[in-house]
TORDO-474731 format. One line per 8 residues: their letters; for each residue x negated, y negated, z negated of C-alpha. Coordinates in Angstrom, 3 decimals. Last residue first. Layout:
// residues N
a = X Y Z ~ ... $
This chain:
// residues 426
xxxxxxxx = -1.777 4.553 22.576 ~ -2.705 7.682 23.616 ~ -2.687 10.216 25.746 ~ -4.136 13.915 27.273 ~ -7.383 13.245 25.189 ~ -9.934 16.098 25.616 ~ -12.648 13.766 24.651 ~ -13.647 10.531 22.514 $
xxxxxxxx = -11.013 10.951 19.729 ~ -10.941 7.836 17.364 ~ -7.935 6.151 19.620 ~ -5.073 6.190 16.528 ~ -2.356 7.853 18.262 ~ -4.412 10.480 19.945 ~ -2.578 12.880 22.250 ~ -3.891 16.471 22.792 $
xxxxxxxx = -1.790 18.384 25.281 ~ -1.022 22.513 26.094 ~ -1.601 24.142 28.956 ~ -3.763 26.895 27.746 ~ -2.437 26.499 24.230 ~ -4.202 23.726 21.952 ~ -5.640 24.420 18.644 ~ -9.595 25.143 20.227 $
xxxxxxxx = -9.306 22.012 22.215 ~ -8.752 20.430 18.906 ~ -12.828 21.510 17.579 ~ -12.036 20.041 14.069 ~ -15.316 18.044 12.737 ~ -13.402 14.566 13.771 ~ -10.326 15.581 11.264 ~ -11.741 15.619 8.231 $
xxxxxxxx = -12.623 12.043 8.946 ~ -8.855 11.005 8.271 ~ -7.817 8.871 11.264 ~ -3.778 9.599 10.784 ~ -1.524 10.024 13.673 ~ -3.279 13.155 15.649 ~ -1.110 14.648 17.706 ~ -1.552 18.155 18.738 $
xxxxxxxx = 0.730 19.766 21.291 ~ 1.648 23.487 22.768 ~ -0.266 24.714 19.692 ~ -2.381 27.580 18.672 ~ -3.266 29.554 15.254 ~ -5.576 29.232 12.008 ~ -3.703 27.268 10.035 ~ -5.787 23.896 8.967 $
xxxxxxxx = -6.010 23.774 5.150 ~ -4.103 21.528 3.305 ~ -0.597 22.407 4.517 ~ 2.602 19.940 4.747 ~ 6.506 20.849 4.365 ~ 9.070 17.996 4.742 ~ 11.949 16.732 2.644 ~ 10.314 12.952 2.568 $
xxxxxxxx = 9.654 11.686 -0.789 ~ 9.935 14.778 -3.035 ~ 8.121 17.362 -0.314 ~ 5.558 14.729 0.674 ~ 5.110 14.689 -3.300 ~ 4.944 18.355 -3.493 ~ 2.296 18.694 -0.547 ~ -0.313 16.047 -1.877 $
xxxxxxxx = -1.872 14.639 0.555 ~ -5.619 14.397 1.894 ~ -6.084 17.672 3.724 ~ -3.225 16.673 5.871 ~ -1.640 19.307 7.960 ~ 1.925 19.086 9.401 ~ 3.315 22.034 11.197 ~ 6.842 20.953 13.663 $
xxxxxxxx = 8.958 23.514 15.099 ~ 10.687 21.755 18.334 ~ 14.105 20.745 18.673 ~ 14.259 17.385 20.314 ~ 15.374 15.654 17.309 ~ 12.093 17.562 15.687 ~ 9.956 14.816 17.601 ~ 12.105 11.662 16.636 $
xxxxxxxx = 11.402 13.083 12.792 ~ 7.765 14.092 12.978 ~ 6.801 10.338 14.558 ~ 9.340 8.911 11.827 ~ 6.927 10.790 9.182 ~ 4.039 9.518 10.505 ~ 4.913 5.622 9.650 ~ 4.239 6.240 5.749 $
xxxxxxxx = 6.551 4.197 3.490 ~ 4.386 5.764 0.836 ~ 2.551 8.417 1.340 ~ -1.331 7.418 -0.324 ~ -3.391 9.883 -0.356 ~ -5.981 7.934 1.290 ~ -9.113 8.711 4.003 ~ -7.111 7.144 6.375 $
xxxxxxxx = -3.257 5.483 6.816 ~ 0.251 6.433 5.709 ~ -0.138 9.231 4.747 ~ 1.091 12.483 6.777 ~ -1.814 13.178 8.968 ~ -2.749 15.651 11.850 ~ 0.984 16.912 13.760 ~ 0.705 20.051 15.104 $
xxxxxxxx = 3.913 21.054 17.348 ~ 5.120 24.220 18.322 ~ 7.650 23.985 21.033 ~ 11.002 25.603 20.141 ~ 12.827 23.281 22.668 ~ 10.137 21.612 25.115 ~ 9.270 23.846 27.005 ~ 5.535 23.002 29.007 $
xxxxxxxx = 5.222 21.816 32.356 ~ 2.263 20.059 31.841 ~ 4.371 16.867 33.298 ~ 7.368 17.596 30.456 ~ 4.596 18.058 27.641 ~ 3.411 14.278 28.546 ~ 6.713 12.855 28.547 ~ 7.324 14.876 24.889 $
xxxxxxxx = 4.270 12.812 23.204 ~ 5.117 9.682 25.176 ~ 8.710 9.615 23.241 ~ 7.304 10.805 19.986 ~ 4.648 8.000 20.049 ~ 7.715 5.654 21.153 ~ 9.962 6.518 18.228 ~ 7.348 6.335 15.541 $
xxxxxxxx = 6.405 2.713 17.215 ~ 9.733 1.114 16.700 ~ 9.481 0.282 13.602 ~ 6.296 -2.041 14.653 ~ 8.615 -3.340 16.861 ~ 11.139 -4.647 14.399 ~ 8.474 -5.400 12.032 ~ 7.395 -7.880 14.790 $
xxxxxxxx = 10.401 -9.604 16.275 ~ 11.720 -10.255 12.424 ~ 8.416 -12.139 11.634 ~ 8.894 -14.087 14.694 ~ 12.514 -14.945 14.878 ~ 12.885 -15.969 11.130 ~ 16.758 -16.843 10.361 ~ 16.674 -20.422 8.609 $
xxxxxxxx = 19.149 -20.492 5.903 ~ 17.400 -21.228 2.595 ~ 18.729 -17.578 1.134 ~ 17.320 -16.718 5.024 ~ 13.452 -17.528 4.419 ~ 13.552 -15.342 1.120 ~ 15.040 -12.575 3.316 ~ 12.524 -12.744 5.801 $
xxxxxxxx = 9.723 -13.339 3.803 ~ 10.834 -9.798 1.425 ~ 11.117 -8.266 4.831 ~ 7.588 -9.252 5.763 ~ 6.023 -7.753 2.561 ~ 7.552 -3.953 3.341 ~ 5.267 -2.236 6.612 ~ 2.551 -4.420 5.512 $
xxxxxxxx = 2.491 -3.501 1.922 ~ 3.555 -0.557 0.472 ~ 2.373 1.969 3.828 ~ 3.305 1.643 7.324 ~ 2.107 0.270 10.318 ~ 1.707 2.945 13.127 ~ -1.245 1.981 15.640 ~ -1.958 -0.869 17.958 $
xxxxxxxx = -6.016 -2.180 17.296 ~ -6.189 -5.319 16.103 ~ -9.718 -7.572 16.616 ~ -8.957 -11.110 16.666 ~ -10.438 -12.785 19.713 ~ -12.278 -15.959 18.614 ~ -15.961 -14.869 19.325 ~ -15.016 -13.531 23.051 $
xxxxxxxx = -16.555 -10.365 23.605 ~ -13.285 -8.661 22.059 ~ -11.280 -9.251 25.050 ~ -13.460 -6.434 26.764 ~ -12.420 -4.181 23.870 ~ -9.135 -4.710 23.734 ~ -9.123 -4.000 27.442 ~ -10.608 -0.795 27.051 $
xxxxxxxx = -8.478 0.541 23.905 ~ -5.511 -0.458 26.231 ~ -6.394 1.577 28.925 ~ -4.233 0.430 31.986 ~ -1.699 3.391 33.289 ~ 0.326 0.361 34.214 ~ 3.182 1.433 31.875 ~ 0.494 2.452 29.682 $
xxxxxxxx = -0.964 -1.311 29.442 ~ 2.766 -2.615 28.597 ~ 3.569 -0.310 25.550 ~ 0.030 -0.880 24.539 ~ 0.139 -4.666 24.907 ~ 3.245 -4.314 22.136 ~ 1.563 -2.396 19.822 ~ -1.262 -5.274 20.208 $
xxxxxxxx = 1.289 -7.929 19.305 ~ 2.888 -5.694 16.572 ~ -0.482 -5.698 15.122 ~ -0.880 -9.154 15.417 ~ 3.243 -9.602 13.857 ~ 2.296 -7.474 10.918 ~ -1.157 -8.657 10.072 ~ 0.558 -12.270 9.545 $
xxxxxxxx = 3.330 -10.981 7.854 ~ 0.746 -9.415 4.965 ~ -1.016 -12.543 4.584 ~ 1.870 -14.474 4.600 ~ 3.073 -12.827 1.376 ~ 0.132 -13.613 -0.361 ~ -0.097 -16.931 0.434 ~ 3.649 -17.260 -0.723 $
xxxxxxxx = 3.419 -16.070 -3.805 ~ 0.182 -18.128 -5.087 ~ 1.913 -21.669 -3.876 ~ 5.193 -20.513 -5.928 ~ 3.112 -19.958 -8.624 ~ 1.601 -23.371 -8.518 ~ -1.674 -25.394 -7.235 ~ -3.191 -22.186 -6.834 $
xxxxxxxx = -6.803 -21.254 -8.292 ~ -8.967 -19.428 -6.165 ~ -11.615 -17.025 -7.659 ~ -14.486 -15.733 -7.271 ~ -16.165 -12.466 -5.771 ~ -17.740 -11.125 -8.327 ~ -14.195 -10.365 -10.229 ~ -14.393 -9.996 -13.503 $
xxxxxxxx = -14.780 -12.917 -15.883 ~ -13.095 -15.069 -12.841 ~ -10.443 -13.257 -13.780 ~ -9.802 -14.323 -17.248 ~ -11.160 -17.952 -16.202 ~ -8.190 -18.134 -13.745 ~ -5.693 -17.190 -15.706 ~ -6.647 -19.159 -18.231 $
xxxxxxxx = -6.990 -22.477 -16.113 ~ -3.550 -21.591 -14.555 ~ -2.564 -21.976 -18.060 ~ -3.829 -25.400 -18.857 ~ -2.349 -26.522 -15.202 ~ 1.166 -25.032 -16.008 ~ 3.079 -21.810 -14.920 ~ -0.425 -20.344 -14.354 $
xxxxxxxx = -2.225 -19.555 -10.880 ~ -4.854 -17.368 -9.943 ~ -6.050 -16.083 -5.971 ~ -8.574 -13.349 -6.537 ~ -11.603 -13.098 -3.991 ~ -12.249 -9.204 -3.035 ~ -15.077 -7.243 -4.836 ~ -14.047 -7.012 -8.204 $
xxxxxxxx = -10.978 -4.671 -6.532 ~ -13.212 -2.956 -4.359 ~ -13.746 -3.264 -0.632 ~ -16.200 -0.985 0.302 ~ -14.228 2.359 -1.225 ~ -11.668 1.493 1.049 ~ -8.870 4.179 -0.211 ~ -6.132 1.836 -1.312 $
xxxxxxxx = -7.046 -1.969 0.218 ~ -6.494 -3.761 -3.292 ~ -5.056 -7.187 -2.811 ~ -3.116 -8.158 -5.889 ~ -1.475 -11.172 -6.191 ~ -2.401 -13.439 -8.658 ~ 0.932 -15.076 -10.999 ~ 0.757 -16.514 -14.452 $
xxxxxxxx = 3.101 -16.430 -17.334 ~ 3.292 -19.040 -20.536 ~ 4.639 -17.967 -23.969 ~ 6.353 -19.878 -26.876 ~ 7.176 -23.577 -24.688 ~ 6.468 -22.805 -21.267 ~ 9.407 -20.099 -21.356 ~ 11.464 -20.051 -24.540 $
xxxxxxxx = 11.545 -16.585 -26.754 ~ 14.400 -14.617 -27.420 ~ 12.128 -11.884 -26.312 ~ 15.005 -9.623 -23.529 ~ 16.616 -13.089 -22.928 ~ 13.389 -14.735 -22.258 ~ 11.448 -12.587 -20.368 ~ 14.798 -11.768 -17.868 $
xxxxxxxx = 14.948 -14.927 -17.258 ~ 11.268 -15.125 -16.157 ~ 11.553 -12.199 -13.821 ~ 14.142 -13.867 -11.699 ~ 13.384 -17.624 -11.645 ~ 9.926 -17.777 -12.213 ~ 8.323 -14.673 -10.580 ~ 10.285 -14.473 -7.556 $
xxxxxxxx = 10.325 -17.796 -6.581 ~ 7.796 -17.358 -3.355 ~ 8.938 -13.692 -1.947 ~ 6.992 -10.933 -3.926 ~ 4.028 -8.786 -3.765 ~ 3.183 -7.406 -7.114 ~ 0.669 -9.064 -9.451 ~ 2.440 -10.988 -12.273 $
xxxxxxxx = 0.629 -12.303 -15.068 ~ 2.786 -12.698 -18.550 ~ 0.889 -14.742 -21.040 ~ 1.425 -14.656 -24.650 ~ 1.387 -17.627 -26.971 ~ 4.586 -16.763 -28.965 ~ 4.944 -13.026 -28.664 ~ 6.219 -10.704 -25.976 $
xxxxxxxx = 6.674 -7.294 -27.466 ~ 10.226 -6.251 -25.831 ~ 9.841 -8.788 -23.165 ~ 7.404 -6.625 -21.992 ~ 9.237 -3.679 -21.099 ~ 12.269 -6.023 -20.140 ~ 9.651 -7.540 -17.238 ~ 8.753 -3.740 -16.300 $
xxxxxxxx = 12.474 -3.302 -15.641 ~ 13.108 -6.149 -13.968 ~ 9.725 -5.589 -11.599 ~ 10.620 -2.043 -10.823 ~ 14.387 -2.835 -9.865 ~ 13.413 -5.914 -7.613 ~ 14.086 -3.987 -4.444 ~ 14.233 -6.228 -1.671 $
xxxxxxxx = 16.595 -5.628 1.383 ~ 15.101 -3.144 3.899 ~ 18.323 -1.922 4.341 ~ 17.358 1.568 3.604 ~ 15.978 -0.151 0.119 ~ 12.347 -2.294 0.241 ~ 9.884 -1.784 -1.937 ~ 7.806 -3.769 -4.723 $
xxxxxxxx = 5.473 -1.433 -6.581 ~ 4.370 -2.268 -10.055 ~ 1.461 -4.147 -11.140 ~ 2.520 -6.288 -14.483 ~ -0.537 -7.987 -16.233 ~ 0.337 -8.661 -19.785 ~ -2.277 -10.964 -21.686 ~ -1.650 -11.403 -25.300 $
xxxxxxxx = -1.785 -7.725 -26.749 ~ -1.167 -6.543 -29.954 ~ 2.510 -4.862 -29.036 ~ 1.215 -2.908 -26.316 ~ -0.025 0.668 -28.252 ~ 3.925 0.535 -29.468 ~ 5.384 0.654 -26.189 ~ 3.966 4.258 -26.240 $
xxxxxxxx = 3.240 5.534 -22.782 ~ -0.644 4.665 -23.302 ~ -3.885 4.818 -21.457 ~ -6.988 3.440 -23.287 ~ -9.426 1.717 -21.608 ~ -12.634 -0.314 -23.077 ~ -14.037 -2.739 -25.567 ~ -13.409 -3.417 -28.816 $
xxxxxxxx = -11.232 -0.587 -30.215 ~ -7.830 0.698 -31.811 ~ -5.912 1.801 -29.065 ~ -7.828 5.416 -29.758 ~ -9.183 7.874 -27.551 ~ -11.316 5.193 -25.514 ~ -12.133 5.764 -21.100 ~ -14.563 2.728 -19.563 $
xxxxxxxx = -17.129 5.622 -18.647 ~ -14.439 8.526 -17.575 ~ -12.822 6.435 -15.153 ~ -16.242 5.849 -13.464 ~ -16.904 8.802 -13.538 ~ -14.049 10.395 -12.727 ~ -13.612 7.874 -9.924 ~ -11.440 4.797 -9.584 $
xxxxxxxx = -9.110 4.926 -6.535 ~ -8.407 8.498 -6.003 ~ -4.537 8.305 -6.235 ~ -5.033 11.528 -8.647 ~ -7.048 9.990 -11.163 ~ -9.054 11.986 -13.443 ~ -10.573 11.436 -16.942 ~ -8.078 13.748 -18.874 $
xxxxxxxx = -6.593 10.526 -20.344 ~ -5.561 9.888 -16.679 ~ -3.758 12.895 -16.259 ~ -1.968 12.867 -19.211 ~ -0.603 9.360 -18.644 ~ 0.587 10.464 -15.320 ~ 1.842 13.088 -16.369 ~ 3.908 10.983 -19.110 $
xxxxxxxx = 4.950 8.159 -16.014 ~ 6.185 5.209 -18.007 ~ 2.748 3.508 -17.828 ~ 0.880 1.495 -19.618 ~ -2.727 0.584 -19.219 ~ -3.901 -0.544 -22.982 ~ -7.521 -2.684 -22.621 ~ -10.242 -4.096 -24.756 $
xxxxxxxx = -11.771 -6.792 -22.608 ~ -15.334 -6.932 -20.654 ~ -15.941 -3.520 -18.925 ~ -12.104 -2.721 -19.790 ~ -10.900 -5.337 -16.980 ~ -12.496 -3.440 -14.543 ~ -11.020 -0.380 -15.693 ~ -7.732 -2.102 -16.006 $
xxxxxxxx = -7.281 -3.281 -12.199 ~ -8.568 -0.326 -10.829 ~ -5.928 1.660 -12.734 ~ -2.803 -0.827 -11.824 ~ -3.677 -1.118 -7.973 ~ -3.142 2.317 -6.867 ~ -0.905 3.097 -9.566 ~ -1.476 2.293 -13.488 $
xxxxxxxx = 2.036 0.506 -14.112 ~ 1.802 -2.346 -16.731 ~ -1.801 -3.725 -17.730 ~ -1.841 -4.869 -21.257 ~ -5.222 -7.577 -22.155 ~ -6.081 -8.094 -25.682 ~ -8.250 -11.305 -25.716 ~ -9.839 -12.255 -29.315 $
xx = -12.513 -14.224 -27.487 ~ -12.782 -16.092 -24.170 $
């Protein structure tokens, strides 16, 4: 594998691990339209908390110019040497929950600008199965001038970074490959077989590679909803559905979901990009539908349970002060993105109560950008008709909550890590 220049394009949470593994064996540009975020990565620290400063720092060059290692670029120029382009940018969903294929077109022109005869384009973002040769291909060749299969080649292995599980590492999870023909899916393969400890799978096709990961995600959408649903039922009966999970668990085969909000870039987006893939064919998905419809639903219902329970403890509900633990959308991450919590916070304001929002683990501007609400880092030092607690960050197990609660007020645990004092929870 020699004289291998590899580009990675967008340096989020699965862009930057991406490249400073690849920099441990390849010379590297990550490149990113985002100047601070260039700037903050040159500085040797990365804000989404993936790759350490350490580690960052160890794989880090100051020049384009070298053998081995990482350098972070905004300058379409610092790309124009390289033959493998490996595009990571976010694919969301707009209020319709329609696909939004903006980021990948644009990031597909980007490279089209410096695409060369022999290049290979590898696609990482979670798409519906097509996506990569008949809408982001195009747009390769009429930006290059170039003809596909014939001057460059592209490649599809969808990414499956975990953002925040530090156990779970990119090198660490197996990488399904594929090529737009069998000599290139043999590239694409080797190139990250090079780097990842875990292996490889190689795809028959790219359409084979899309799908599997786009399943994945729908299939951890509907269980969950499954479980979300037992909740609803279990609490009806005043059932513990924590308990019965548990006892069901005994049994080898049982799959082991736990109900909770489902949000975030992935789960809480991937099956909508199925659904509307499976409906261009014209078969209208029932399943996959059934279950991101629930799991929408659960923001609504946690608020709804929350306000029950402060009715029975005779407490007033209209300028009720609220403190609501976690804003991201899931642990130990500062990831907000398509975050669940936030449609908890909204159904509860609709009933007119003054809402605080602390999350030690996000940052307070961008919650402010994406979502028009205020969040605090460090926990205010005052009382609360309510606490709910929607995020499982460990900061949160060292709080005493009794202490944040008003005489009468209630304690209700959305994600079921709280052992005592619980009032409800799902």
């Amino acid at each position: 594998m020699q004289n291998i220049k590899v580009a990675v394009i967008g340096l989020g949470y699965v862009g930057l691990p991406l490249a400073r593994l690849f920099a441990t064996k390849f010379p590297v540009i990550g490149f990113d339209i985002n100047q601070d975020r260039i700037s903050g990565l040159r500085s040797g620290t990365d804000s989404t908390m993936e790759v350490s400063d350490d580690v960052l720092q160890s794989v880090l060059k100051e020049t384009p110019k070298m053998d081995l290692g990482l350098y972070c670029s905004s300058d379409l120029a610092d790309i124009e040497d390289c033959n493998y382009y490996v595009i990571t940018v976010p694919t969301p969903v707009d209020k319709n929950n329609r696909p939004d294929l903006t980021p990948l077109y644009k990031s597909s022109e980007t490279v089209g600008n410096v695409l060369k005869k022999g290049d290979i384009v590898i696609y990482e973002s979670t798409v519906y199965p097509g996506v990569t040769e008949e809408e982001c291909i195009p747009v390769l060749e009429k930006v290059s001038g170039l003809k596909f299969n014939q001057d460059f080649y592209a490649g599809y292995s969808p990414e499956r970074i975990n953002p925040g599980d530090k156990l779970h590492t990119v090198e660490k999870i197996l990488k399904v490959t594929s090529g737009s023909t069998p000599e290139i899916g043999k590239k694409v393969d080797d190139l990250y077989a090079s780097v990842i400890t875990a292996g490889t799978h190689l795809a028959p096709t790219i359409k084979v590679a899309e799908a599997a990961k786009v399943i994945e995600n729908s299939q951890r959408d509907i269980n969950i909803a499954f479980v979300n649903e037992l909740a609803k039922i279990f609490n009806l009966m005043d059932i513990d559905t924590s308990a019965v999970l548990e006892a069901a668990g005994t049994k080898w085969n049982f799959l082991p979901f736990k109900p909770g909000l489902v949000g975030g870039h992935c789960i809480g987006v991937d099956p909508y990009y199925l659904a509307q893939r499976a409906q261009e064919f014209g078969y209208h998905p029932e399943i996959i539908l059934a279950g991101r419809r629930l799991n929408d639903s659960m923001g609504q219902y946690v608020a709804s349970e929350v306000i029950k329970l402060m009715v029975k403890h005779d407490i007033r509900i209209k300028e009720s002060n609220i403190l609501v633990l976690g804003i991201t959308f899931k642990e130990n991450c500062p990831d907000v993105r398509n975050t669940k919590a936030v449609d908890v916070i909204t159904n509860l304001k609709e009933f007119g109560t003054n809402i605080t929002i602390y999350d030690p683990w996000a940052n307070p501007e961008e919650v402010k950008h994406e979502y028009n609400l205020d969040t605090v880092t460090k926990l205010p030092n005052t009382t609360y008709d309510a606490v709910v607690l929607t995020v499982a960050h460990k900061e949160y197990l060292d709080i005493d909550l009794q202490s944040l609660l008003m005489p009468n007020g209630v304690l209700y645990d959305v994600k079921g890590i709280l052992d005592e004092g619980v009032h409800g929870k799902l």
